[in-house]
C-alpha positions as CSV (number, residue, x, y, z in Angstrom):
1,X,19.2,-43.2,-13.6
2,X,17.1,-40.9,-11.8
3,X,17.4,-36.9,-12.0
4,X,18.0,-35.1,-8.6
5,X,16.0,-32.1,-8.2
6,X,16.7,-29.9,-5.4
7,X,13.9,-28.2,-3.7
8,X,14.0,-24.4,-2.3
9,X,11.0,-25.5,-0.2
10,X,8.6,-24.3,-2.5
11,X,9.1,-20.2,-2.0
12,X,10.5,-18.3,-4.9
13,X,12.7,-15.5,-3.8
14,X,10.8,-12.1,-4.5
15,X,13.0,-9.3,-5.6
16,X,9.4,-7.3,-5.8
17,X,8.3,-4.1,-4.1
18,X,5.5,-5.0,-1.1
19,X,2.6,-2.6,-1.7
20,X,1.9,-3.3,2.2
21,X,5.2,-1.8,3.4
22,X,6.7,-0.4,0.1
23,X,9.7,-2.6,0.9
24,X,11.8,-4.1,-1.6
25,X,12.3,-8.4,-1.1
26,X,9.0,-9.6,-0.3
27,X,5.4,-9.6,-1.0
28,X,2.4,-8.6,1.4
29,X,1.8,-11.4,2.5
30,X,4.9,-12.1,3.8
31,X,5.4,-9.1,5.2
32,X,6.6,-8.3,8.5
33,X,4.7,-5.1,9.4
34,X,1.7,-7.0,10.2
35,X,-0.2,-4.1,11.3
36,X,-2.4,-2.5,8.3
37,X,-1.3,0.0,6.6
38,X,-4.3,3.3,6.4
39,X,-4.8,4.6,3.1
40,X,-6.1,7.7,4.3
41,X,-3.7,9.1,7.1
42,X,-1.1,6.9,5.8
43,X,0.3,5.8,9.0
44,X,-0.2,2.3,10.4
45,X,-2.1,0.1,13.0
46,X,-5.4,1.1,11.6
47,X,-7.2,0.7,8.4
48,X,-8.8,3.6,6.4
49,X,-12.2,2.4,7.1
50,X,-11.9,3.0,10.9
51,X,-9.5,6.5,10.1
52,X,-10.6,9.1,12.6
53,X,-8.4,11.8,10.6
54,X,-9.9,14.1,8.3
55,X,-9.9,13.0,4.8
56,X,-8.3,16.1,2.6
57,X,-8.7,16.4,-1.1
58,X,-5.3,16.0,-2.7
59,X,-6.4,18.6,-5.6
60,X,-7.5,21.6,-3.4
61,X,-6.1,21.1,-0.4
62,X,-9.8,20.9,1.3
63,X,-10.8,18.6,4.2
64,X,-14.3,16.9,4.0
65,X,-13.6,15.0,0.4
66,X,-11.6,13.3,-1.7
67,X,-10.1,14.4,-4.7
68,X,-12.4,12.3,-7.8
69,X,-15.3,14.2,-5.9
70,X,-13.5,17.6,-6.0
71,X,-16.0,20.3,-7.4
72,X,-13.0,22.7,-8.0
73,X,-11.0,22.3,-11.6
74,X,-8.1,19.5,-11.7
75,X,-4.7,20.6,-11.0
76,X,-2.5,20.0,-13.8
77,X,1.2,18.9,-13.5
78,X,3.9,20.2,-14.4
């Protein structure tokens, strides 16, 4: 006879972390912030490329540059 398959219309449930949102049950592109999420303020509707904020270095605290181009010596954890 024939098998029955039943379908789930093709979407897998995703128990994964969305790096858009940093929810848990979804991926990005199935998220529902739809806004962008900027990488350099951190706060959304914008994307770091059009940021107006000041970019400060994670390392020294400094504004004006980013941490891998941080003259000053690495912090270290711990």
């Amino acid at each position: 006879g024939k098998k029955s398959v039943e379908s789930s219309g093709g979407k897998k449930k995703n128990v994964g972390q969305c790096y858009r949102c940093g929810e848990m049950g979804h991926q990005s592109y199935e998220c529902p912030k739809k806004d962008d999420k900027c990488f350099n303020c951190g706060k959304w509707g914008h994307r770091s490329d059009v940021c107006r904020a000041k970019v400060t270095c994670f390392n020294c605290g400094e504004e004006g540059h980013k941490s891998p181009e941080c003259k000053k010596s690495k912090k270290t954890m711990g």
